[in-house]
C-alpha positions as CSV (number, residue, x, y, z in Angstrom):
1,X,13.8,-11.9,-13.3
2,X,12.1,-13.8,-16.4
3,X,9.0,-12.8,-17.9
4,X,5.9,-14.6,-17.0
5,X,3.1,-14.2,-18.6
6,X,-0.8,-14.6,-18.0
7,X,-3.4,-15.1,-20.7
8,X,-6.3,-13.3,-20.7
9,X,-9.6,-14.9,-21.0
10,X,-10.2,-13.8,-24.6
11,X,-6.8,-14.9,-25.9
12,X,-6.1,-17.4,-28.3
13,X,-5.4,-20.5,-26.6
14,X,-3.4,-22.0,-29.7
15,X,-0.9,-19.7,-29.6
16,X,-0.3,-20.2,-25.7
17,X,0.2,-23.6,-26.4
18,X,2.1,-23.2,-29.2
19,X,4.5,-21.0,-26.9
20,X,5.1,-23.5,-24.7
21,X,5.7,-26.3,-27.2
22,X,8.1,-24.2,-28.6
23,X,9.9,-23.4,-25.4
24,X,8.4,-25.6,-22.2
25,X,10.2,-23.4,-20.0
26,X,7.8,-20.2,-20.3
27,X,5.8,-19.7,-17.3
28,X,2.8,-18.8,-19.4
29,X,-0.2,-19.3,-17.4
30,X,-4.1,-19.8,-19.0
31,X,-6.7,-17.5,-17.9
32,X,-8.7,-20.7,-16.3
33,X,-5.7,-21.8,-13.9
34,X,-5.6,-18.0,-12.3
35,X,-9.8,-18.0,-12.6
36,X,-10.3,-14.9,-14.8
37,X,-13.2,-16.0,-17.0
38,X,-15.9,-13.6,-16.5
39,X,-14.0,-11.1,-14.4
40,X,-14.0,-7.5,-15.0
41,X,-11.0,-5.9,-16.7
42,X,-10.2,-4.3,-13.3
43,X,-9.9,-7.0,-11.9
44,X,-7.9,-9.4,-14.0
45,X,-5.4,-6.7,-13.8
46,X,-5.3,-6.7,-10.4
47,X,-5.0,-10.0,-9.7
48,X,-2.4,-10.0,-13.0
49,X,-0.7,-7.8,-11.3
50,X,-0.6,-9.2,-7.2
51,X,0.6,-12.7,-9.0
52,X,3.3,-10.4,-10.8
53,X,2.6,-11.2,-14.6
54,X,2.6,-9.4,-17.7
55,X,-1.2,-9.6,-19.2
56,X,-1.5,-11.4,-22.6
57,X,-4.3,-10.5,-24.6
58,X,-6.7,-9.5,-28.0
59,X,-8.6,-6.7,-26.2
60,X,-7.6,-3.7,-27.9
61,X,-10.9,-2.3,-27.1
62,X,-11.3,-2.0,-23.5
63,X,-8.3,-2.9,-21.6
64,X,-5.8,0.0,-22.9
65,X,-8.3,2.5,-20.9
66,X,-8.6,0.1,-18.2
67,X,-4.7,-0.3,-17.9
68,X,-4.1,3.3,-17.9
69,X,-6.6,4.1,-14.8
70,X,-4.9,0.9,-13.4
71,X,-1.6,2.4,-13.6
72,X,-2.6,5.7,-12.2
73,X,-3.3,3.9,-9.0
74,X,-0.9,1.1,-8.9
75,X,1.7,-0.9,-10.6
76,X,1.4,-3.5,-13.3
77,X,3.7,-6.0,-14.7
78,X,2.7,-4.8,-17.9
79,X,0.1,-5.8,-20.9
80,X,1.1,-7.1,-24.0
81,X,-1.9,-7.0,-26.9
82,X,-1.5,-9.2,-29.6
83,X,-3.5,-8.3,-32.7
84,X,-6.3,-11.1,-34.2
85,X,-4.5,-10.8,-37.2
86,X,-1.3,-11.4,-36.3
87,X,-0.8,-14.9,-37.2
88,X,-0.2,-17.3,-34.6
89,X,3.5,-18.5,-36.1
90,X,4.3,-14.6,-35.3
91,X,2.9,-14.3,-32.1
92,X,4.8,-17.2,-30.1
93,X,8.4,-15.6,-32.2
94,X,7.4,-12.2,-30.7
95,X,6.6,-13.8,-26.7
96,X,9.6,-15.9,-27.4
97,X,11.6,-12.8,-27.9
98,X,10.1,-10.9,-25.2
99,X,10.9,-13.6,-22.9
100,X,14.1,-14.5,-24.1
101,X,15.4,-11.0,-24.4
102,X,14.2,-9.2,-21.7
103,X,13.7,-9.2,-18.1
104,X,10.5,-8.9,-16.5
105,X,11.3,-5.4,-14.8
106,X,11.4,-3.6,-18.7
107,X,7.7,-4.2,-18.7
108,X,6.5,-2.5,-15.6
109,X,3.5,-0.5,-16.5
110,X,4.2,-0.6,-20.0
111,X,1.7,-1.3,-22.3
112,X,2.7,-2.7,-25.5
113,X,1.1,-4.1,-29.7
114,X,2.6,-6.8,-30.6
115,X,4.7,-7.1,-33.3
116,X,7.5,-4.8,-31.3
């Protein structure tokens, strides 16, 4: 099965868009159409997870810890953090690639910084 993917509420709109412009096919959801602005970490990875997509996000702060007691406990599609600093040209080549290249099984509770 293909890769889906669901922003996080911090992440960089621009480069979501720019993913999809570059390839419409991308089920790449925005953190407003699942209703994760001002949710908890806890909860956007549960309900990340129940909709089966691999997180999308800048939060290298807080949601590593919060993905790891999440996994203890259940599963998750996965989390991919994208670095601030990596330019947006680079991000939507490395989801690209993910997507293209990979199934959505290879991410199960994987955590993962982007560039791979």
């Amino acid at each position: 099965m293909k890769v889906r993917f669901q922003a996080d509420a911090d992440f960089d709109l621009t480069i979501l868009l720019a993913t999809l412009r570059r390839e419409p096919t991308i089920d790449f959801r925005t953190s407003i159409a699942a209703g994760l602005p001002g949710l908890p970490d806890p909860d956007v990875l549960r309900l990340t997870a129940r909709d089966g997509r691999v997180l999308v996000t800048h939060d290298r702060r807080t949601m590593p810890r919060f993905f790891g007691a999440f996994i203890s406990q259940e599963t998750s599609p996965g989390l991919l953090l994208i670095p601030q600093s990596l330019g947006i040209a680079a991000a939507v080549e490395e989801l690209i690639m993910i997507w293209s290249a990979t199934e959505a099984e290879e991410w199960v509770n994987r955590i993962c910084v982007l560039p791979l």
